[in-house]
C-alpha positions as CSV (number, residue, x, y, z in Angstrom):
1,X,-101.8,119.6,21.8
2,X,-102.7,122.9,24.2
3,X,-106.4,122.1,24.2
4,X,-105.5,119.1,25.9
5,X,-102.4,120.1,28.1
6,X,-103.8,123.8,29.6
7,X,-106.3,121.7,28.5
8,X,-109.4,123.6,27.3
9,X,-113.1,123.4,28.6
10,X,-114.5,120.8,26.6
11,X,-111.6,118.9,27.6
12,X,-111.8,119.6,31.1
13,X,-115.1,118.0,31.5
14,X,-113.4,114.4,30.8
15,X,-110.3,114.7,33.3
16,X,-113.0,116.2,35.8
17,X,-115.1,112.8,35.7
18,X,-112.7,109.9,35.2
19,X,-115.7,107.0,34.9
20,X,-117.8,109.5,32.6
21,X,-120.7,108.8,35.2
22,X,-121.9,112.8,34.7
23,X,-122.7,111.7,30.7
24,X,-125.5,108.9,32.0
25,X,-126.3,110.2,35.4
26,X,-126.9,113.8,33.6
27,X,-127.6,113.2,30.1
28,X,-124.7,116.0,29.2
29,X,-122.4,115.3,25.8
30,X,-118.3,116.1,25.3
31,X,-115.8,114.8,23.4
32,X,-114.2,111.8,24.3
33,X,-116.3,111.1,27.7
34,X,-114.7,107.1,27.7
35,X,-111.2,108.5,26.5
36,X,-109.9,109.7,30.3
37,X,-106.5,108.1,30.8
38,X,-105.4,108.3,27.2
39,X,-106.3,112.4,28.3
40,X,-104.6,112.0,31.5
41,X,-101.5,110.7,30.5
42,X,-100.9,112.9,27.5
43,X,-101.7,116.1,29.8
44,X,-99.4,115.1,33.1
45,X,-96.3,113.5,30.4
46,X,-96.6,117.1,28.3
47,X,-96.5,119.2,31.1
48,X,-93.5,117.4,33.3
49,X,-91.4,115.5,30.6
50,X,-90.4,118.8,28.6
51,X,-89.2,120.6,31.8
52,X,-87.1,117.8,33.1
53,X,-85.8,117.5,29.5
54,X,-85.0,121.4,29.9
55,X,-82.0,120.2,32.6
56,X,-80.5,118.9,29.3
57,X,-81.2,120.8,26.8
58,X,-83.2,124.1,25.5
59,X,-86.9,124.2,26.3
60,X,-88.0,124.1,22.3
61,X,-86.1,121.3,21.8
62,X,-87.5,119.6,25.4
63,X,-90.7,119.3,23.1
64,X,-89.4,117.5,20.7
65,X,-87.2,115.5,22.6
66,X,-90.2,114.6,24.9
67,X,-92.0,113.5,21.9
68,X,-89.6,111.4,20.5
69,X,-89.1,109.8,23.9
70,X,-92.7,108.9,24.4
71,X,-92.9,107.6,20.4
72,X,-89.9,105.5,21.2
73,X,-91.1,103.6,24.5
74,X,-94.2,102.9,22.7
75,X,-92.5,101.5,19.7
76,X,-90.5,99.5,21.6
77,X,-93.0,98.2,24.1
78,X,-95.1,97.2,21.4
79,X,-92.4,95.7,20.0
80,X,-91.3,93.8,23.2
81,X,-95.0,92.3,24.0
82,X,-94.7,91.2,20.2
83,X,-92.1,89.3,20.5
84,X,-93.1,87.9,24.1
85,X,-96.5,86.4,22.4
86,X,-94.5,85.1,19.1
87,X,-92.1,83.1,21.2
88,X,-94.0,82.0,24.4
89,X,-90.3,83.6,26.4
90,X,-89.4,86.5,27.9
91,X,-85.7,86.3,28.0
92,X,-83.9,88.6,25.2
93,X,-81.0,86.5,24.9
94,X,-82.4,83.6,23.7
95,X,-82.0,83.9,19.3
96,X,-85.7,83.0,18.6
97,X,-86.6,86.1,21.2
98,X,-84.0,88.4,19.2
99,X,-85.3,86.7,15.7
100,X,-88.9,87.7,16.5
101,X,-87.7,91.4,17.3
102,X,-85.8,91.3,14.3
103,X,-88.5,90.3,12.0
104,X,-91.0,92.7,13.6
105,X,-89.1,95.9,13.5
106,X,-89.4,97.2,10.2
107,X,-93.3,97.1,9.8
108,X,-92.9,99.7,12.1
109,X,-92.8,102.9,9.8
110,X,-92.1,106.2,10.7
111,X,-92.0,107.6,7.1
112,X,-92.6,105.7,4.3
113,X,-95.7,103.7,4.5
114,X,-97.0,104.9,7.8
115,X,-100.3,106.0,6.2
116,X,-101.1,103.4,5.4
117,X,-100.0,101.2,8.2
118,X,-98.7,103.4,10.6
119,X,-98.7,102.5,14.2
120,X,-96.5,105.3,15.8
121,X,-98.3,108.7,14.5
122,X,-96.0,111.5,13.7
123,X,-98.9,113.4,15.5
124,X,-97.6,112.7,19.5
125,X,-101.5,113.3,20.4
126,X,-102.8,110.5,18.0
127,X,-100.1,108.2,19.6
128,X,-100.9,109.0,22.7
129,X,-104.5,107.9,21.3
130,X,-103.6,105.0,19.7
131,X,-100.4,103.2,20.0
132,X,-100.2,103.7,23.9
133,X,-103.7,102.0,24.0
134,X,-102.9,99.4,21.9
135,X,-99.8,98.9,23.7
136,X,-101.5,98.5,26.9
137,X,-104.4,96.2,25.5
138,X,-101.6,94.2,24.5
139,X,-99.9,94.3,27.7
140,X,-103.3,93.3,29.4
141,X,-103.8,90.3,26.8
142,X,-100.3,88.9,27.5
143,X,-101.1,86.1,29.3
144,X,-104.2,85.1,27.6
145,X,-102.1,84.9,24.9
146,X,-99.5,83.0,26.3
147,X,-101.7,81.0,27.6
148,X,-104.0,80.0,24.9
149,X,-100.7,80.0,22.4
150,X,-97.6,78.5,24.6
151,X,-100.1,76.6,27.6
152,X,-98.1,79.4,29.7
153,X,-99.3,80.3,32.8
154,X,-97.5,82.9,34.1
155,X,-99.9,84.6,36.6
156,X,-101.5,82.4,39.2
157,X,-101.6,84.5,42.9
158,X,-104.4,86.2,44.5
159,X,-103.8,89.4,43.7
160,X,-103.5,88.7,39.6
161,X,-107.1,89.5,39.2
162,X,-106.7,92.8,40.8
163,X,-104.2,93.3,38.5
164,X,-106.7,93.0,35.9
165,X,-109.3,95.2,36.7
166,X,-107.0,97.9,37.0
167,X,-105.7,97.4,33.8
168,X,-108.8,96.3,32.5
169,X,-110.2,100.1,33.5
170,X,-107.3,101.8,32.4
171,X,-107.5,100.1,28.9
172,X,-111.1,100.4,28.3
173,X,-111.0,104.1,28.9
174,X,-107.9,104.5,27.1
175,X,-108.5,105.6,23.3
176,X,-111.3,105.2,20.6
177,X,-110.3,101.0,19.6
178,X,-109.7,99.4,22.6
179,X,-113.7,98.8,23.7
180,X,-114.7,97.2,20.4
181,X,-111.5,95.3,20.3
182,X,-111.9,93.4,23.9
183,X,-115.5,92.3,23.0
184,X,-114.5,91.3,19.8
185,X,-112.1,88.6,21.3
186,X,-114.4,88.2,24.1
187,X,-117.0,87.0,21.5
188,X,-114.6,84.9,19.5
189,X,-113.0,83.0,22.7
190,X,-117.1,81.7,23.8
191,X,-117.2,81.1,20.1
192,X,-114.4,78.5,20.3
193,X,-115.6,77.2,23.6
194,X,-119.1,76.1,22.2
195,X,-117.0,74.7,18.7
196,X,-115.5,72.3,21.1
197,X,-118.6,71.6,22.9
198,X,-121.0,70.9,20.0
199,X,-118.5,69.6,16.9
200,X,-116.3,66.7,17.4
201,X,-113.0,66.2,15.2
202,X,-114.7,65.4,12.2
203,X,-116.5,69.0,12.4
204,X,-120.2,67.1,12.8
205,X,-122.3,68.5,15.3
206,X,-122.4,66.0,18.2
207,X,-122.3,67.2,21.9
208,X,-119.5,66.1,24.0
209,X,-118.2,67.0,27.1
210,X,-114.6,69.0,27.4
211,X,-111.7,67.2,28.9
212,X,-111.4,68.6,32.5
213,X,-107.6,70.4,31.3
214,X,-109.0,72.0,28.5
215,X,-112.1,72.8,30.9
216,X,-109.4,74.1,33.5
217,X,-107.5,75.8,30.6
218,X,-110.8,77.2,29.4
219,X,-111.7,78.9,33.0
220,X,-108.7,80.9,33.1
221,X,-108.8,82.1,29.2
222,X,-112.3,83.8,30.3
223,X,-111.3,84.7,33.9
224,X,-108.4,87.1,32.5
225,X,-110.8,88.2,29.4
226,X,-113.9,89.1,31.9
227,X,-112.9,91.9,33.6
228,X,-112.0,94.1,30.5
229,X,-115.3,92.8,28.6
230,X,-116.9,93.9,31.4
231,X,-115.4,97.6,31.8
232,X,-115.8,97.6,27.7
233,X,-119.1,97.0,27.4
234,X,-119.0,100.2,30.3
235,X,-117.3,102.5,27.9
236,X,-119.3,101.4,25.0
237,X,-121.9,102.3,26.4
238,X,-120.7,106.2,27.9
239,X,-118.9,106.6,24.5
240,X,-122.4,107.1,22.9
241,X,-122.4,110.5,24.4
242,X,-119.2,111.7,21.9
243,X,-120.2,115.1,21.6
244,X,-117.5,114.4,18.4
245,X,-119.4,112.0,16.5
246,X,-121.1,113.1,13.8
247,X,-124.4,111.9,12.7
248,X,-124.2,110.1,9.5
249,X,-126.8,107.6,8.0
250,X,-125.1,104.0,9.0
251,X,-125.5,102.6,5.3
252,X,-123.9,105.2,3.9
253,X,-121.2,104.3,6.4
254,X,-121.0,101.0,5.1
255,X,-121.1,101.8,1.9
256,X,-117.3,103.8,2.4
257,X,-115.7,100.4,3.5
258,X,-114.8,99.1,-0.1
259,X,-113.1,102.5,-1.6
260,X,-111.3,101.8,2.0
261,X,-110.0,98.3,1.0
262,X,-109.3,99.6,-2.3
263,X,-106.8,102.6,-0.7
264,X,-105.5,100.7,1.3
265,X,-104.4,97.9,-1.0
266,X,-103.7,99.8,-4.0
267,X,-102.1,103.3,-3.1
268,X,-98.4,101.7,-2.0
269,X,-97.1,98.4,-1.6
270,X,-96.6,98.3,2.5
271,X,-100.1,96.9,3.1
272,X,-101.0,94.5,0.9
273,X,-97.3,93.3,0.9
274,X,-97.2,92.5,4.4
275,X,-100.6,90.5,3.8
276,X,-98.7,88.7,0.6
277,X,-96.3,87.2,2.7
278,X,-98.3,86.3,5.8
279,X,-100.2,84.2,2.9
280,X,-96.8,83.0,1.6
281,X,-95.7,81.7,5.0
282,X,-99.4,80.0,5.3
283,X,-98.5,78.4,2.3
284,X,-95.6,77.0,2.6
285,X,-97.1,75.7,6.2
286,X,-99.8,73.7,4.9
287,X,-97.7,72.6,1.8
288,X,-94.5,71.7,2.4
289,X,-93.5,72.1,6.5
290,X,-95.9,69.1,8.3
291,X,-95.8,69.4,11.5
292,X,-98.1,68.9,14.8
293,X,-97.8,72.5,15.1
294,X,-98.4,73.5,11.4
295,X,-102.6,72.9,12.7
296,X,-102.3,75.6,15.1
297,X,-100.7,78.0,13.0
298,X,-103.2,77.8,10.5
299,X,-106.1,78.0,13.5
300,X,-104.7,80.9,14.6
301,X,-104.8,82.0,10.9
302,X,-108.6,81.5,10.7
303,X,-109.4,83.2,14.2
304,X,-107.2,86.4,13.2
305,X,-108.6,86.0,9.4
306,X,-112.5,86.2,11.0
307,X,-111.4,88.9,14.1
308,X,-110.5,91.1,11.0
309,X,-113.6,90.5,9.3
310,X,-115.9,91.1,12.7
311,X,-113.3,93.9,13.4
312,X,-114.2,95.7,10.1
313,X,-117.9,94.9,10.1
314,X,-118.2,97.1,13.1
315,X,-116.1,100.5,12.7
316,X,-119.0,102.1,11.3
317,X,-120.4,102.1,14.3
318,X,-117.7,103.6,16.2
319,X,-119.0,106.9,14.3
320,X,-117.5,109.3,11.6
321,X,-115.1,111.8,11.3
322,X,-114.4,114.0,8.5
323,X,-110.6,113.9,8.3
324,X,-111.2,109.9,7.8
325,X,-113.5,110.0,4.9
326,X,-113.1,106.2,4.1
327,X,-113.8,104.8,7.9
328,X,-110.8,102.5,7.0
329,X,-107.2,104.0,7.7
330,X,-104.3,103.5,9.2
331,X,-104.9,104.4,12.0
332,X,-108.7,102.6,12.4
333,X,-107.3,99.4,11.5
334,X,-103.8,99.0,14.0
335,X,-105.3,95.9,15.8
336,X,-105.2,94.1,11.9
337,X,-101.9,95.3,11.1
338,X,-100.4,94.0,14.6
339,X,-102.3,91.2,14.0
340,X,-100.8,90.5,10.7
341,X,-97.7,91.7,12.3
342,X,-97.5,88.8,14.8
343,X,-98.7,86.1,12.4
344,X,-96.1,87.0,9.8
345,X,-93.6,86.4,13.1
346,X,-95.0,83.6,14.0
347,X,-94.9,81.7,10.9
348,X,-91.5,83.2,10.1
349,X,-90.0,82.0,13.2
350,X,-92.1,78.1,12.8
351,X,-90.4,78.2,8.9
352,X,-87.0,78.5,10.3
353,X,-86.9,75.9,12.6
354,X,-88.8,73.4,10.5
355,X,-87.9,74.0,7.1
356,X,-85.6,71.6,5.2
357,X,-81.7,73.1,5.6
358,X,-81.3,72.8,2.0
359,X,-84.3,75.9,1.8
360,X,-83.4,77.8,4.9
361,X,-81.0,79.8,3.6
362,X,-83.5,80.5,0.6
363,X,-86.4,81.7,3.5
364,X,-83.8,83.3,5.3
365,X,-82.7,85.6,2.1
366,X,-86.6,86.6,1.5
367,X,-86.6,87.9,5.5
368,X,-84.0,90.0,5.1
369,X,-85.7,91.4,1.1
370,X,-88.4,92.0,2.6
371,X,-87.0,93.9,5.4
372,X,-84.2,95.9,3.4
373,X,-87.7,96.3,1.2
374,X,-89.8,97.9,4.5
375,X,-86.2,100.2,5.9
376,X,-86.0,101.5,2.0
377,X,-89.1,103.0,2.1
378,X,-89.0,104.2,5.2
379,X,-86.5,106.8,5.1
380,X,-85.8,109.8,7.6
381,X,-87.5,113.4,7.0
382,X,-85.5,115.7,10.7
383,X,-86.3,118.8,9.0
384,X,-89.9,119.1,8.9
385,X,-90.2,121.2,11.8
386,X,-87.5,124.0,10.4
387,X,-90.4,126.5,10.2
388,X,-92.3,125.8,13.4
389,X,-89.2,125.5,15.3
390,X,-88.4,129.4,13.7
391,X,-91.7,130.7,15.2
392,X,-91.1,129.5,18.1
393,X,-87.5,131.1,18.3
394,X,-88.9,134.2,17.3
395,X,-91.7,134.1,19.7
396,X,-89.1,133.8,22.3
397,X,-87.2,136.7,21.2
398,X,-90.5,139.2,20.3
399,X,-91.2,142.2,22.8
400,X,-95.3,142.1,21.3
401,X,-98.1,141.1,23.1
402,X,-99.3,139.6,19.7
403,X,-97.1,137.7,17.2
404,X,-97.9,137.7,13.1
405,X,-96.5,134.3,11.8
406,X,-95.6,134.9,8.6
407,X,-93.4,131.9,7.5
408,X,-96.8,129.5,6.7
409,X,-96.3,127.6,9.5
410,X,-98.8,126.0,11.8
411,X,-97.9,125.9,15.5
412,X,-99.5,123.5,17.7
413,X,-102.5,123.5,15.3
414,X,-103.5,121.0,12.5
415,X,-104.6,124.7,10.8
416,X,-103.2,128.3,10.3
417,X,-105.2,130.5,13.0
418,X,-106.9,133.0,11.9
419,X,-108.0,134.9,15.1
420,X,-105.2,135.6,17.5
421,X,-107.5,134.8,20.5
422,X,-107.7,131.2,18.9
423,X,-104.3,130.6,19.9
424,X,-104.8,131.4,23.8
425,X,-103.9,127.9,25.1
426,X,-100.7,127.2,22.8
427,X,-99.9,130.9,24.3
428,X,-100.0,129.4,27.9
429,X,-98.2,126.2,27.4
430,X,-95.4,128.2,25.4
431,X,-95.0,130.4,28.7
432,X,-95.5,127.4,31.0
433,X,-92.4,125.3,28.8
434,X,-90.1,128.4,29.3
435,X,-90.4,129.2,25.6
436,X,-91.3,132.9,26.2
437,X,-91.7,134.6,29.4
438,X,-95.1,136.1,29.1
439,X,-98.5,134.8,27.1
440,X,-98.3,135.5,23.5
441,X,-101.1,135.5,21.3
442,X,-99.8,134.4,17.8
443,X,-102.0,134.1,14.4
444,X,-101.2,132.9,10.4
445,X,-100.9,136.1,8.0
């Protein structure tokens, strides 16, 4: 956290240069050089949020409480843009809106099969990192969503596409996923546009001409995906210049993605369960529920089925790190779990209002398993920061210039410090949070 709140020099270099121009226009490398607002955000909420908190409550706990804040607003936006796209409404009185939230809720672990699956981190940097971009990709794809889902279209004013380029900048240079993501569905929507050029209904290659709605439909599917393919392509492009990536032969890359699969599927039950009964409710949409609407289920199936294909295909070019050995984790793979997230909605929501009354009760029974099965596992741990919390205390209360931690904790570090001079920057946001009232250099026994 304090190298990127005080924030350190490295660090400095991306909120100095918001486009990352400096990394083509001088050839230069630092970390994250396409990763400003994600930088931004978590610097200006960490340095403000805590010291309004501290009107309510101590300025340790302001911290904690800040973090929980921000983890919950991103849970719950992510969770109210899921529900928007599964329904095709925005009103949260309607029972299909509530339904959806419902259903959706506990995939969303905090404990106990978060890594795996996780979406909000424990980690508030690596949320700020990744949910809150996700969050705000999703916010930006809204109405393509609706609209190439519901036929919704909810923008339609002037000043809607300069509400896209803003977000459209603000999302590309907003965490590590986003880029690829955007050009991945770019790619997949002019896919689907030449399908219904060149193949007619019987899937033979024969040229036809679009109908002038679906032309007109078309249009404004690529006009709201343009801008933020265009700014991706941008931060692609600057994020070559990671000074963070580390070289590693791309084959060998490759070669990491099966023992990925394999954790993934086989280390706990979250994962591959939540892929189990997406492929249950698939089922029992082709087999036994016919409806005009079963087609586009299943289409929307195949498109998130081949996005998650393309979507693995290409993480091992978004470089390696060494704390995520298998290029597949949790974290690397958000877009597929809210993806199978969404379509497990989806379907849920179609079953229940098309299934045969005599079985509704049966599909209703599984829902509520399978989420008593999800809240199980994910039960509370509130005491893991008992020791950090004590240093902190006793940092407050210590007369020394320099502080010995001898408990084994680890404060605001993912490692015990060795030098005290290591810890300069957690020293100055301590001070600047009111926690002690002069810079104290602190190190692990």
């Amino acid at each position: 956290m304090p190298s990127h709140i005080i924030p350190n020099k490295s660090i400095q270099h991306v909120l100095d240069n918001p486009l990352g121009t400096n990394v083509l226009i001088n050839h230069i490398s630092y970390p994250n050089p396409n990763r400003f607002f994600s930088h931004w955000l978590f610097k200006q909420y960490f340095l403000k949020v805590p010291i309004l908190l501290q009107n309510f409550t101590d300025p340790i706990s302001s911290i904690y409480h800040a973090s929980a804040l921000a983890k919950t607003i991103f849970q719950l936006t992510l969770i109210l843009l899921l529900t928007i796209i599964i329904t095709g409404k925005c009103n949260p009185l309607k029972l299909d809106f509530l339904l959806a939230a419902v259903i959706t809720i506990p995939f969303f672990q905090t404990n106990g099969y978060r890594t795996y699956m996780g979406i909000i981190d424990p980690c508030i940097t690596y949320t700020f990192f990744y949910a809150l971009p996700c969050a705000l990709l999703l916010l930006y794809l809204t109405p393509f969503f609706l609209l190439k889902i519901h036929h919704l279209k909810i923008f339609s004013n002037k000043h809607f596409f300069w509400y896209l380029t803003l977000l459209a900048i603000i999302c590309s240079l907003s965490g590590p996923l986003n880029p690829g993501i955007a050009i991945i569905i770019f790619f997949l929507a002019i896919t689907y546009i030449m399908y219904l050029k060149f193949f007619n209904v019987n899937n033979s290659i024969s040229f036809h001409n679009i109908s002038e709605t679906q032309l007109g439909e078309l249009k404004n599917q690529l006009n709201i995906l343009i801008p933020l393919t265009f700014f991706s392509v941008y931060s692609i492009l600057i994020g070559r210049f990671n000074s963070n990536n580390v070289e590693t032969p791309i084959l060998s890359l490759f070669s990491k993605i099966p023992d990925g699969l394999y954790y993934l599927f086989t280390q706990k039950i979250g994962f591959p369960l939540l892929v189990c009964i997406v492929i249950i409710n698939l089922l029992l949409i082709k087999f036994i529920i016919k409806d005009i609407k079963s087609k586009q289920i299943l289409t929307i199936a195949k498109w998130v089925g081949l996005f998650s294909f393309i979507y693995i295909l290409l993480l091992p070019f978004g470089g390696y790190r060494l704390y995520r050995p298998n290029i597949l984790r949790f974290d690397t793979i958000m877009p597929i779990t809210l993806a199978l997230i969404y379509l497990f909605g989806y379907s849920s929501i179609f079953i229940l209002h098309n299934i045969k009354s005599k079985y509704r009760w049966c599909y209703i029974l599984e829902l509520i398993f399978i989420a008593i099965i999800y809240t199980n596992a994910d039960k509370g741990e509130f005491d893991n920061n008992k020791l950090e919390r004590e240093t902190m205390q006793n940092l407050a209360l210590t007369n020394d210039s320099i502080y010995s931690i001898e408990n084994g904790s680890t404060l605001l570090s993912w490692d015990k410090i060795k030098k005290p001079e290591d810890s300069k920057e957690g020293a100055i946001y301590l001070m600047r949070m009111n926690i002690t009232k002069k810079t104290i250099l602190y190190y692990n026994e």
